[in-house]
Each structure stands twice: as structure tokens, then as C-alpha cells.
N, C-alpha and C positions, 0 to 999 in steps of 0.2 A: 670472469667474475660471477657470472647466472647460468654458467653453463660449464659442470661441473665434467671432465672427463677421465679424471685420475680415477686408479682402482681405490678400495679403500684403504690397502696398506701404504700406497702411493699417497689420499689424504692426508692419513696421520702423519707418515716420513713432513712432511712438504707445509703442513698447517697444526702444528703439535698442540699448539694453545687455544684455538677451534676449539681440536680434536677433545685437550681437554676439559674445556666450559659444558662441553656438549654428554661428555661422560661423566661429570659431575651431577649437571641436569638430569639425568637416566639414572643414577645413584641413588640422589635425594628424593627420585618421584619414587621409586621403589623401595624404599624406606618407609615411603607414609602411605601408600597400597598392603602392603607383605602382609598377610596376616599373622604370622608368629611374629613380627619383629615390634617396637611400641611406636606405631607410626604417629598415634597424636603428640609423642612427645618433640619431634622434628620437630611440625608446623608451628606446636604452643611456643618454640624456643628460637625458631629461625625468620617465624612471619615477622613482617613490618607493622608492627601495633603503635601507635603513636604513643598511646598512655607509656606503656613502658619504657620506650625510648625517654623521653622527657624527665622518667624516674632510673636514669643513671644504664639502661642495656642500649649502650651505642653501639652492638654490634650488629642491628639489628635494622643500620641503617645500610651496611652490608648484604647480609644473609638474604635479603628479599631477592638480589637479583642471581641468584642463582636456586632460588625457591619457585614452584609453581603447583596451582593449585589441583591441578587433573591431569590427563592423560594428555585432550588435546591441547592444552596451553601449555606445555611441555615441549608437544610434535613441534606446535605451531611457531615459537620461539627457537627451539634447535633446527627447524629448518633454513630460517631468516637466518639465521647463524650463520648456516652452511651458505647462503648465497652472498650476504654481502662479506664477513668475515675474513676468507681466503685472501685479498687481493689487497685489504690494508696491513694483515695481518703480514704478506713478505712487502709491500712498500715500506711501512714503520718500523719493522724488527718487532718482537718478540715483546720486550721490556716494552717497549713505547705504544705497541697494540691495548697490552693490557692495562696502561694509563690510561690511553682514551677512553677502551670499555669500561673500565672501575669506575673512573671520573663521570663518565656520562650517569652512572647507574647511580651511583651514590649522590651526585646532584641532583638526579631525580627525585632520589627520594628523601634529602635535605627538603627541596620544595613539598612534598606530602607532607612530612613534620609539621611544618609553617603554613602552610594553607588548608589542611585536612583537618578538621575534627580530630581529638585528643581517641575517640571509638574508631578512629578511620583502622583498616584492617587491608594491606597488599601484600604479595609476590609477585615476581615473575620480572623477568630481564631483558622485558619490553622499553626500559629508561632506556638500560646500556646498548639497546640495540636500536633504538633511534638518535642514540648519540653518533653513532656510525653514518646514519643518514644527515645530521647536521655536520658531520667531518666531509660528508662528500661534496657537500650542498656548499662549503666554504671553499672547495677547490673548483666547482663549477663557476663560481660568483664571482673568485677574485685570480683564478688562475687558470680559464679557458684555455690555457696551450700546453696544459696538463692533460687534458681527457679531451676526444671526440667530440662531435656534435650530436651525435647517434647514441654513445654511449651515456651523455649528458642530459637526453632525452627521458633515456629506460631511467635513468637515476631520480631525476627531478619526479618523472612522472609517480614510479612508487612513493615519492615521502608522501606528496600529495594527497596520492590517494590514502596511505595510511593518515596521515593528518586527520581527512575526512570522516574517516572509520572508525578515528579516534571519538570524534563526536556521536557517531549513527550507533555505535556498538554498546550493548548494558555492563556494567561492570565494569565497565575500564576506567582504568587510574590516568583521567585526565591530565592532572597535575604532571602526573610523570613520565608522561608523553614528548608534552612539551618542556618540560623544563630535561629530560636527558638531550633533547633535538637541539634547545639552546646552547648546553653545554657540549657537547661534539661541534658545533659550528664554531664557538669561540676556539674550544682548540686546537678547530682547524686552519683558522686565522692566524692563530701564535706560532702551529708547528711549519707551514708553509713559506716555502723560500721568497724573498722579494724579484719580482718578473722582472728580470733584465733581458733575454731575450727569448722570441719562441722555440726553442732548441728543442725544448722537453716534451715528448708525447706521453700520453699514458693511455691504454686503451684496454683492453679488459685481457689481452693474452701476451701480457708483458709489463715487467714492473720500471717503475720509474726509474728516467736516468735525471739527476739534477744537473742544475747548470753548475759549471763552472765557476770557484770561488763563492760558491755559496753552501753552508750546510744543509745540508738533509736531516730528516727526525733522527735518523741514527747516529749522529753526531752532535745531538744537543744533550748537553752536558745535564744528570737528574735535577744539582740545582735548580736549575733554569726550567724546568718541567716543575719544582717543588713553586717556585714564584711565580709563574704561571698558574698555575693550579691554582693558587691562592687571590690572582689577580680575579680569575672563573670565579670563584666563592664569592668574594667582594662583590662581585657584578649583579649577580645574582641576589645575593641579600639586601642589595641597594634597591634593583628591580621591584621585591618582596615586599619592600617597607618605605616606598618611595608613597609622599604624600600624596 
């Protein structure tokens, strides 16, 4: 999972939808660098502005997590990629990876909408990539015969400290820190099989075998991922507007 030993056409072959969030990332940074190209027009049209969202450009509650605003909030995000990424991205399948990451990123920034100032101003794909740390964080909590003790360790310990960082660091889109962390924890709760026995290992250099008679994320049918999803939204807006 954090110890990466594929070449890089081995990556790509092996993690194609990584490969592509992270080439996407490197696309749109160099788009709004380039100096022949109209780079402000990207950020005015892809950033997450609350004003405009609320006046009808809902796509923009999208476009943020695969927007960033520099060089190293770029590096620093497509790195975190590369390390947690790979190992849910062949445990879930492909389809069901990029639910989680969309899901976490877009509930992230549902919550900026709703708690941000109407001026509030973000990018970057730090929601959807600590929705990854709340999918892991639901397999440590409620299905320990999935992962390690060791592996469960390295896992816990990064949210934490990003949690932390999330507070000590300037510019960070608090809100969407924690609201992508909740959102991947809830849908790691929904997508995870009920523990019948400990059969299952998962350890960082092998992907999950499920139990018996039970499905796996690859077998839940997208309904069930769409009502799901919507259970996660409800959760969340009740959280929001709870008196």
C-alpha cells in the first residue's frame, strides 16, 4: 500500500484510475501555469466559489477536487494518491473506487457550501483523499480480521496526524477535511461485508479474499451504491442542520 515497487508502466497497467486522477491533476495544473494557454480562465470556471454555486454552477461542487491551486498542492495531493490509492482501488474494482473518491470529494465540498461563507474560495482533492482515510478507518473499527495490527497502526496513525495538520496548517479547507473523512467512513461501513468469521486477511501486499456467502464491493449491485449514497447525503445534512 506505502511502498510502491511497480515500474511505472506496471502502475498504470495495474491502477489505471490512480493513474488517471493523477494525470488529470498534472493537466489542469499546467493549464493555469502555461503561459500561452488562458490559465485564469480554468481556476474562474473550475474553482469551488460558494456565491456561484448557490446561483445555479453545480458543477463546481465537482471541479474543485481535481483542481489545485500551485505546484505543491498538486505534488502533495497526487503523492497521497499514489500511496493510499492503489490497494482500494484493486480491493473495490475500478467503478466502486471511483464512488468512494467522488462521494468523499463532493461531500466534502457539499459541507463548504453549507458552512462556508457564500466568498469562501477552494480546490484541491484533499476531501476525496481523506475519504480514503475514513474507508480505512471503517475497516480497522469494525472489521480487524481484514488488515493487520501493524498495518492498522501505519493507517490510524496518518489520519491522525493529518486530522492534526488539518487544524496547525493556514489555508486549509477545514470543513472538507473532515466532512470527506466522514463521508468514506460511512461508506466504508455500507460497502463492508458482515464478520461471520475471521477467514479474511488483508495486509498491504495482497487484496482481499471475502468470506463466503457474503458479497464484496464488486458485487453490489450501482442501485444499492445510488441508496447508499443518498443515505451518506441525508446523514450529513441532518449533522449540518441539527439543532
Amino acid at each position: 500500500m506505502f511502498t510502491r515497487t511497480e515500474s511505472f508502466k506496471e502502475f498504470i497497467r495495474y491502477y489505471p484510475v490512480v493513474s488517471t486522477i493523477i494525470s488529470i491533476h498534472i493537466v489542469l495544473y499546467l493549464l493555469t501555469v502555461l503561459p500561452f494557454l488562458p490559465n485564469s480562465w480554468v481556476l474562474e470556471n473550475f474553482a469551488g466559489v460558494n456565491l456561484y454555486i448557490v446561483k445555479g454552477e453545480y458543477w463546481r461542487l465537482f471541479t474543485p477536487i481535481i483542481m489545485h491551486s500551485g505546484f505543491a498542492h498538486m505534488l502533495f495531493n497526487s503523492f497521497s494518491l499514489v500511496l493510499f490509492g492503489p490497494a482500494l482501488e484493486q480491493i473495490l474494482g475500478k467503478g466502486k473506487f471511483i464512488f468512494v473518491y467522488l462521494a468523499s470529494g463532493i461531500a466534502a465540498n457539499v459541507a463548504t457550501l453549507l458552512l462556508e461563507p457564500l466568498t469562501y474560495i477552494h480546490v484541491g482533492s484533499s476531501g476525496a483523499i481523506f475519504g480514503l482515510f475514513g474507508f480505512f478507518s471503517a475497516v480497522i473499527l469494525f472489521r480487524k480480521d481484514l488488515i493487520s495490527k501493524a498495518n492498522a497502526q501505519i493507517i490510524l496513525t496518518i489520519t491522525v496526524v493529518g486530522i492534526i495538520m488539518t487544524f496547525l496548517e493556514p489555508n486549509i479547507n477545514v470543513t472538507a477535511h473532515l466532512f470527506g473523512l466522514l463521508a468514506g467512513f460511512l461508506i466504508g461501513v455500507a460497502l463492508l461485508p458482515n464478520k461471520r468469521k475471521p477467514e479474511v486477511f488483508f495486509n498491504l501486499s495482497s487484496s482481499i479474499r471475502w468470506p463466503k456467502g457474503r458479497p464484496s464491493p464488486k458485487q453490489i449491485s450501482p442501485t444499492k451504491l445510488l441508496i447508499w449514497g443518498g443515505i451518506i447525503v441525508l446523514a450529513i445534512l441532518g449533522f449540518l442542520f441539527r439543532q
